[in-house]
Each structure stands twice: as structure tokens, then as C-alpha cells.
Backbone as JSON Lines, residues from 0, in Angstrom:
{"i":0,"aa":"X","n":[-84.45,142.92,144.96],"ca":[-83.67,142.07,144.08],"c":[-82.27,141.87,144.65]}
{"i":1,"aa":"X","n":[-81.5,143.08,145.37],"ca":[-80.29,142.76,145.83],"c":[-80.45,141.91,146.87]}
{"i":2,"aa":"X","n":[-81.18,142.05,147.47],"ca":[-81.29,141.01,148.89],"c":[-81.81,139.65,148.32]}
{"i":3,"aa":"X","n":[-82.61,139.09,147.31],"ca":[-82.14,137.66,146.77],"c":[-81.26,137.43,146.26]}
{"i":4,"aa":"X","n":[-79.97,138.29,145.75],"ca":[-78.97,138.17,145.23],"c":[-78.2,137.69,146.19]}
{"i":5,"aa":"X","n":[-78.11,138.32,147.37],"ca":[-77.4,138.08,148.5],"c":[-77.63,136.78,149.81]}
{"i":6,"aa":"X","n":[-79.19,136.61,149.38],"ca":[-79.58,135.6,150.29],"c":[-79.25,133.69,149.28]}
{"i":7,"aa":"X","n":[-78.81,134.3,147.6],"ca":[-78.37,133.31,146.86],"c":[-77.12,133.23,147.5]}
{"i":8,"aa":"X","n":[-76.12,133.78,147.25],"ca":[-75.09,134.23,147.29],"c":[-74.7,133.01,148.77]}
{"i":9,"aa":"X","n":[-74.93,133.93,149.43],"ca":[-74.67,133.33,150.98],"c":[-75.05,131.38,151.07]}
{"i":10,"aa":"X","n":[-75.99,131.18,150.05],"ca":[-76.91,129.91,150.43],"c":[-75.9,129.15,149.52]}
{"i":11,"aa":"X","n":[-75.1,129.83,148.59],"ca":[-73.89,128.9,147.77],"c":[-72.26,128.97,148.33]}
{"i":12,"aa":"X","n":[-72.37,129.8,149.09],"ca":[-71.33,129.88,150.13],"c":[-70.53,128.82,150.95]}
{"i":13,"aa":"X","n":[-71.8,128.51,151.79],"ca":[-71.44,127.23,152.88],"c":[-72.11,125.89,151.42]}
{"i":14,"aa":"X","n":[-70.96,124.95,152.46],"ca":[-70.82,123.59,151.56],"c":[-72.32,122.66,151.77]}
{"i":15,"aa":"X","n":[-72.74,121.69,151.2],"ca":[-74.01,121.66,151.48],"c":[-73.56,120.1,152.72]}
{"i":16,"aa":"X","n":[-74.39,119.73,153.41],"ca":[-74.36,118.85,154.5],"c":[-74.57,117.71,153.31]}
{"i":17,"aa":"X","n":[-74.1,116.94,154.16],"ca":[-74.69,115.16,153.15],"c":[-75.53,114.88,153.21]}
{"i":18,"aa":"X","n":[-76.17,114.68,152.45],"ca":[-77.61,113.83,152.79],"c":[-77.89,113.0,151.72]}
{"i":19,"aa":"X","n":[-79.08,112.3,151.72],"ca":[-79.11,110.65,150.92],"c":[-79.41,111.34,149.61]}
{"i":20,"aa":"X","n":[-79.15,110.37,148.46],"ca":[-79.4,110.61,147.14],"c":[-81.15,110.35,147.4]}
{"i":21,"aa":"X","n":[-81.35,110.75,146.35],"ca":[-82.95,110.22,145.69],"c":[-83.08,109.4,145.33]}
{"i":22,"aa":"X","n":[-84.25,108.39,145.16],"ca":[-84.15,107.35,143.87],"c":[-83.63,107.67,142.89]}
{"i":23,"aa":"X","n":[-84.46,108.79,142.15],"ca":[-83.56,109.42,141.0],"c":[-82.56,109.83,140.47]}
{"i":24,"aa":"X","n":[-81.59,109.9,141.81],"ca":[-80.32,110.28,141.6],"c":[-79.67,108.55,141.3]}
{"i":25,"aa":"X","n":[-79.96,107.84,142.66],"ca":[-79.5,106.76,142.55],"c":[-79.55,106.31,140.83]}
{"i":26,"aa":"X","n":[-80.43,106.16,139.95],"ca":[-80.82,105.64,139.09],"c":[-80.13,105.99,138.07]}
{"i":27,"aa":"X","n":[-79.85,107.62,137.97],"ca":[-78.99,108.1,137.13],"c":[-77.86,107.8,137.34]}
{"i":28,"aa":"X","n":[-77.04,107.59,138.64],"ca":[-75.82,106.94,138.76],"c":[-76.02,105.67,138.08]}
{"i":29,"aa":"X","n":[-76.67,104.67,138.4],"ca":[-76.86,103.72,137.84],"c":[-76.79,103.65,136.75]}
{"i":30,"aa":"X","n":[-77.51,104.54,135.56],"ca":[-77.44,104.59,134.27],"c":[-75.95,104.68,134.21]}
{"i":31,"aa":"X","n":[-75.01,105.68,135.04],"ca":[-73.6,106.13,134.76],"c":[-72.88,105.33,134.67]}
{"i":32,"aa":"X","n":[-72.92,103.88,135.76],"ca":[-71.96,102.9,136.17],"c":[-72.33,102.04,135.05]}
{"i":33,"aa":"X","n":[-73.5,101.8,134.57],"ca":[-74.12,101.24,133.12],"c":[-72.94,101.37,131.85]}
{"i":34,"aa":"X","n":[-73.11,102.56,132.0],"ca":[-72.02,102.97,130.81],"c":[-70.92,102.97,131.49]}
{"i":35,"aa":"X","n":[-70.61,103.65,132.6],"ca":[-68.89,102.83,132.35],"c":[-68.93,100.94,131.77]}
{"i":36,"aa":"X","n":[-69.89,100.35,132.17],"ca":[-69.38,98.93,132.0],"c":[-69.28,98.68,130.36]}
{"i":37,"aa":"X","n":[-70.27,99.83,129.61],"ca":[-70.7,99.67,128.16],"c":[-69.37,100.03,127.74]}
{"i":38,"aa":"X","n":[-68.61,101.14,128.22],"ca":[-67.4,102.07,127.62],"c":[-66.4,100.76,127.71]}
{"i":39,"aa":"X","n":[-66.2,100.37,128.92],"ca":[-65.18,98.78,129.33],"c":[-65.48,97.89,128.2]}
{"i":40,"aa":"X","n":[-66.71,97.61,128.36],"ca":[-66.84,96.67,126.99],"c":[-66.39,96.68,125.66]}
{"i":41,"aa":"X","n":[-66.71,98.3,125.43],"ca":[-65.91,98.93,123.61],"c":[-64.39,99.56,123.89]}
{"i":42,"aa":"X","n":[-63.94,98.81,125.03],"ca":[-62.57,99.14,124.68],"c":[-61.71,100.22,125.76]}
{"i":43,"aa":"X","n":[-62.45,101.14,126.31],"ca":[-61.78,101.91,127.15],"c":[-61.01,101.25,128.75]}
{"i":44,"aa":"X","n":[-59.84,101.52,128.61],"ca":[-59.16,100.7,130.33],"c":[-59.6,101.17,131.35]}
{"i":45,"aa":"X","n":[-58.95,101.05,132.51],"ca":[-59.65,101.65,133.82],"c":[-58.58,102.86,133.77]}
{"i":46,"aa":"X","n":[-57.64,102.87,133.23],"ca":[-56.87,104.24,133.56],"c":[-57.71,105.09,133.29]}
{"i":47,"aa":"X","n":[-58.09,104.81,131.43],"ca":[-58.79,106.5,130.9],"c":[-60.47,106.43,131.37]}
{"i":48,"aa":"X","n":[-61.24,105.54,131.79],"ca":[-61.97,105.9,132.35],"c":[-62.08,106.64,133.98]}
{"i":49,"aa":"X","n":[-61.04,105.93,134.53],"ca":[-60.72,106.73,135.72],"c":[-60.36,107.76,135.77]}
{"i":50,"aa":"X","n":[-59.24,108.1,135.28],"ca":[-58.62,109.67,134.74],"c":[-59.83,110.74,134.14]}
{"i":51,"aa":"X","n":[-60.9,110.18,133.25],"ca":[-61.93,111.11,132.69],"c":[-62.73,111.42,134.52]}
{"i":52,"aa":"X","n":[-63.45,110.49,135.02],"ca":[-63.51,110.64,135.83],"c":[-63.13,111.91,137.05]}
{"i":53,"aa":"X","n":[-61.9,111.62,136.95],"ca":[-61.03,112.33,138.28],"c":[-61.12,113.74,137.36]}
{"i":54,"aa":"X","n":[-61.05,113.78,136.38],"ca":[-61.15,115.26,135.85],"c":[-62.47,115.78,135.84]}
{"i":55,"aa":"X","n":[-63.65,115.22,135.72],"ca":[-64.69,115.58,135.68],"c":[-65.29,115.96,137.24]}
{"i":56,"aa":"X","n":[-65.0,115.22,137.71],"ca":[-64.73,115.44,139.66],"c":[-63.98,116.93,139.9]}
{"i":57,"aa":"X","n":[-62.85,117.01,139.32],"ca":[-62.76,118.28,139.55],"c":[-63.09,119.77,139.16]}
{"i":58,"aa":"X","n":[-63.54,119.28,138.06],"ca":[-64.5,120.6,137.54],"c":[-65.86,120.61,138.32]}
{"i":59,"aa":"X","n":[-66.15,119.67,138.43],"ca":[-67.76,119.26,139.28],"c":[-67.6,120.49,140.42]}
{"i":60,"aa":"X","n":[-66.28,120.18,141.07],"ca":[-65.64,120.54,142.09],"c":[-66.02,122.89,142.29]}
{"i":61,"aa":"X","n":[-66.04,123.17,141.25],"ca":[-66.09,124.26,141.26],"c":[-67.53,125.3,141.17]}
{"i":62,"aa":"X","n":[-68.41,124.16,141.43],"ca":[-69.76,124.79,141.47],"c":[-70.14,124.44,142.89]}
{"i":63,"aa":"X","n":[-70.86,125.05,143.67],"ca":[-71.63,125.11,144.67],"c":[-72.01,123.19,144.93]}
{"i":64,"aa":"X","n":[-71.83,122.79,146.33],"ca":[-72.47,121.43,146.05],"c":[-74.0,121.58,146.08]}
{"i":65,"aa":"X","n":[-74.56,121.98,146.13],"ca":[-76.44,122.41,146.0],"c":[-76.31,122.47,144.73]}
{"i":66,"aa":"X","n":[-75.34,122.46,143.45],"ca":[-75.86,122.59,142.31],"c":[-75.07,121.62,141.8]}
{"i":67,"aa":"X","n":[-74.35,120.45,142.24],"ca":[-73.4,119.58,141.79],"c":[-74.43,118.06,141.34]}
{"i":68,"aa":"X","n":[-74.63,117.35,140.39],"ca":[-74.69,116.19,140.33],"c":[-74.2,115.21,141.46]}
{"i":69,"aa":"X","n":[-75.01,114.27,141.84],"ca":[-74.45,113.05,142.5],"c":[-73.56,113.44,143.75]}
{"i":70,"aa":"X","n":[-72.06,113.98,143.3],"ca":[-70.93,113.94,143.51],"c":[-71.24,115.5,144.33]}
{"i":71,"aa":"X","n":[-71.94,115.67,145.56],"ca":[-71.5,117.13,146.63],"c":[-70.57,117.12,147.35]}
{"i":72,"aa":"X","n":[-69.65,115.74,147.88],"ca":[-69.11,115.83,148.58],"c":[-67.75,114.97,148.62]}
{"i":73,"aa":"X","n":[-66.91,114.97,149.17],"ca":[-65.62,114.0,149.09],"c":[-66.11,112.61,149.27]}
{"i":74,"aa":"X","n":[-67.17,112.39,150.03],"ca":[-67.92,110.47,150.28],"c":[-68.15,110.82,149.0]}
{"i":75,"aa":"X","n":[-69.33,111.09,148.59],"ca":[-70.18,111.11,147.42],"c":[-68.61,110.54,145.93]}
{"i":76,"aa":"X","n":[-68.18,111.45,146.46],"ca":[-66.92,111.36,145.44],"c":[-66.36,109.86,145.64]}
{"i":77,"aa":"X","n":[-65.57,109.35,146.6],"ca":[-65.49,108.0,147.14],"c":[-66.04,106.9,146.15]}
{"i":78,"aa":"X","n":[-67.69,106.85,146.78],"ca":[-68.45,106.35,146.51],"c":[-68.46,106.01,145.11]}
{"i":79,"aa":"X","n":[-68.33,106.99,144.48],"ca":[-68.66,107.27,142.89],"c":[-67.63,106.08,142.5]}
{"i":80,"aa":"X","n":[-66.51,106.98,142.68],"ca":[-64.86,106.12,142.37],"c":[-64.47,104.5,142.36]}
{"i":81,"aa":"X","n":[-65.34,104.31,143.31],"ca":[-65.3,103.17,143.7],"c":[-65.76,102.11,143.05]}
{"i":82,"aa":"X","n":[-67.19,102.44,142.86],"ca":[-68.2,101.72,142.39],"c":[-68.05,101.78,140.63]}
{"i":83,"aa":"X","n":[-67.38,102.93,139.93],"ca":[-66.35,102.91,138.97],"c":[-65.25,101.82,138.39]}
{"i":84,"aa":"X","n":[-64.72,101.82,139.5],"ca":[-63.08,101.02,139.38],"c":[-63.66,99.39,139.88]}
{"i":85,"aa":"X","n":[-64.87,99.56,140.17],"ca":[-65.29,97.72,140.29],"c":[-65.81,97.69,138.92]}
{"i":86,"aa":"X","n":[-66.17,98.39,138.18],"ca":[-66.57,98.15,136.92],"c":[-65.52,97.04,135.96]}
{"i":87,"aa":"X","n":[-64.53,98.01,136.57],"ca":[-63.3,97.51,135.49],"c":[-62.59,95.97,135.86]}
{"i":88,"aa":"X","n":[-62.32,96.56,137.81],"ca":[-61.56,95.52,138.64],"c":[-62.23,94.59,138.51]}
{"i":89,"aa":"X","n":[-63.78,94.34,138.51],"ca":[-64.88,92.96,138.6],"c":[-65.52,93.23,137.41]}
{"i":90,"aa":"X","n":[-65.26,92.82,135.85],"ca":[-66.05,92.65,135.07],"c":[-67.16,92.04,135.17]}
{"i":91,"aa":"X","n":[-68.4,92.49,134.87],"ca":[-69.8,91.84,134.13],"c":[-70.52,91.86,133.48]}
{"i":92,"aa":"X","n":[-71.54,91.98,133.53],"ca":[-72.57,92.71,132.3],"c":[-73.55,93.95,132.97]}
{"i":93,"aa":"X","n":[-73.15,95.29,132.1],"ca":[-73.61,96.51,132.17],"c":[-74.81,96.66,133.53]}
{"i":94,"aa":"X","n":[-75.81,95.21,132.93],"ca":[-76.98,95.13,133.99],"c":[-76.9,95.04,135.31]}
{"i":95,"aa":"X","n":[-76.1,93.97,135.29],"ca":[-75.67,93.62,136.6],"c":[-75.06,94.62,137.53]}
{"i":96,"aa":"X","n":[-74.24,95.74,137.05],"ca":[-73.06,96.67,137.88],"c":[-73.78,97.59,137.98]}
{"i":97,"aa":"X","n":[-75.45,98.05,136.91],"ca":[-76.16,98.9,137.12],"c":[-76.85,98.23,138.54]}
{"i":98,"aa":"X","n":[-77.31,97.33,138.79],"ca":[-78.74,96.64,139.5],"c":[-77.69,96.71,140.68]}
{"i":99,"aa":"X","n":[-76.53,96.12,140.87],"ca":[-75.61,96.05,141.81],"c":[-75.5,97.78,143.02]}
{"i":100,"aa":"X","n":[-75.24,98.59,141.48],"ca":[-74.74,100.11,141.95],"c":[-76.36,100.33,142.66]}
{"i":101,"aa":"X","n":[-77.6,100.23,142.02],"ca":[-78.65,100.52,142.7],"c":[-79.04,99.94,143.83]}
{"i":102,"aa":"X","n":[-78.72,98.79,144.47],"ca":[-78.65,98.5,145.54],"c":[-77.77,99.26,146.98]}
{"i":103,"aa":"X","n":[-76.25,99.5,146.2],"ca":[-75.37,99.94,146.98],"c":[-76.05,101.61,147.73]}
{"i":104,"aa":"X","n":[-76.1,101.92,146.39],"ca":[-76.89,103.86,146.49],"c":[-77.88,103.63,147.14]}
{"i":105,"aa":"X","n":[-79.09,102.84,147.33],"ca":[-80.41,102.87,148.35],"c":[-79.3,102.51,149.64]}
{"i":106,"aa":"X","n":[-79.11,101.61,150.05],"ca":[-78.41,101.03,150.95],"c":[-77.5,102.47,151.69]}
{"i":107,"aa":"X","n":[-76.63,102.72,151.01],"ca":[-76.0,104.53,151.53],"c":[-77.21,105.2,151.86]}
{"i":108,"aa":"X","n":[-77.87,105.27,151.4],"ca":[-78.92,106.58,151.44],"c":[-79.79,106.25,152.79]}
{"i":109,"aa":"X","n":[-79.99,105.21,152.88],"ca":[-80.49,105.26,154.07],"c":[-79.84,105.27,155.21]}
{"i":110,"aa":"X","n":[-79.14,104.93,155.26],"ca":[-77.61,104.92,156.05],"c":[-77.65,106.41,156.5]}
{"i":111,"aa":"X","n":[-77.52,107.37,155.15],"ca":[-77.1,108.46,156.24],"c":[-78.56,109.57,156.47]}
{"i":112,"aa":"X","n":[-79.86,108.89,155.77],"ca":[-81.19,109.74,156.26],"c":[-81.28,109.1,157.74]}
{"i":113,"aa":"X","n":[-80.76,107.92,158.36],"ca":[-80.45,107.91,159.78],"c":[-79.86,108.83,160.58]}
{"i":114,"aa":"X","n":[-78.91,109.05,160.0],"ca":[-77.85,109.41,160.6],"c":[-78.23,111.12,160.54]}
{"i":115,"aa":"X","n":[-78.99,111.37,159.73],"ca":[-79.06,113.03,160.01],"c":[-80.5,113.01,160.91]}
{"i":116,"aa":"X","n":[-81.39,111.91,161.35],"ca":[-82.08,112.43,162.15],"c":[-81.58,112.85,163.2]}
């Protein structure tokens, strides 16, 4: 038992390498950027959605990236931010910034399952 304690231990240690989202991840971002556009719609600005954001990023920040949502890494983080603040900067409809964000996330993802062969 101590030696899976330790072989955990060690495996949350080092930061995890990048590698591509899943569909599933992609999708759930998608759902995310969904609702930011829903939250934009009922009223919230880009400050306090950004600001919730940047705080939630940094708590994210304090777990292992092997156990982090979406967001393992400073790109990942980027990425997120980005595709966020077009919510606000390029209004549309929820669908669209979802179908948009799901394009962008496949598009990354393969990008860097290249790049780690």
C-alpha cells in the first residue's frame, strides 16, 4: 500500500505533458463557451465573466494537471481565455460560439497529437 502511495505521489508530482483534448472534453468546453454566451446574454460583462474565470483558473491551478479539467496547462489556459473573451468581444448566438469553439478544440487537438508523435 505504501508503495502505491508513493508511485501516486510521484505520478502527481511532475506536470502532465500536453496532449489533445478528447471529443469529450472538447464538447464539454463547448457546452462551457455555450454558457458563457447564455450568461452574456442574461446580463453578465466580459469583466465578471472573465474575472470568474481567471479565479477559477487559479484554483484549477492547485491540483495536479492529470486531475485538472480542460485547463492542464498555461496553452490550455490561453486557449480557454480566449475563446471566452470572443464570446463577449464577437457576440452571437450560444450555438454558434459552441459549434465555432468545437471546431477550434478538434482543430488544436490534432495539431498537437502531431506534434507528440
Amino acid at each position: 500500500m505504501r508503495c502505491l502511495f508513493l508511485v501516486l505521489a510521484c505520478a502527481c508530482a511532475f506536470p502532465a505533458a500536453a496532449h489533445p483534448h478528447s471529443a469529450s472534453e472538447c464538447r464539454e468546453g463547448g457546452d462551457f463557451i455555450r454558457n458563457a454566451a447564455r450568461a452574456r446574454d442574461a446580463g453578465a460583462t466580459r469583466d465578471f465573466f472573465v474575472g470568474r474565470l481567471e479565479d477559477d483558473l487559479l484554483t484549477i491551478r492547485a491540483f495536479p494537471p492529470a486531475l485538472r479539467w480542460f485547463a492542464r496547462d498555461a496553452a490550455d489556459e490561453a486557449f480557454l481565455r480566449t475563446e471566452v473573451q470572443a464570446v463577449f468581444d464577437a457576440p452571437a448566438a450560444s450555438e454558434r460560439h459552441r459549434d465555432a469553439f468545437l471546431e477550434r478544440c478538434a482543430r488544436r487537438a490534432e495539431r498537437l497529437a502531431r506534434a507528440a508523435q
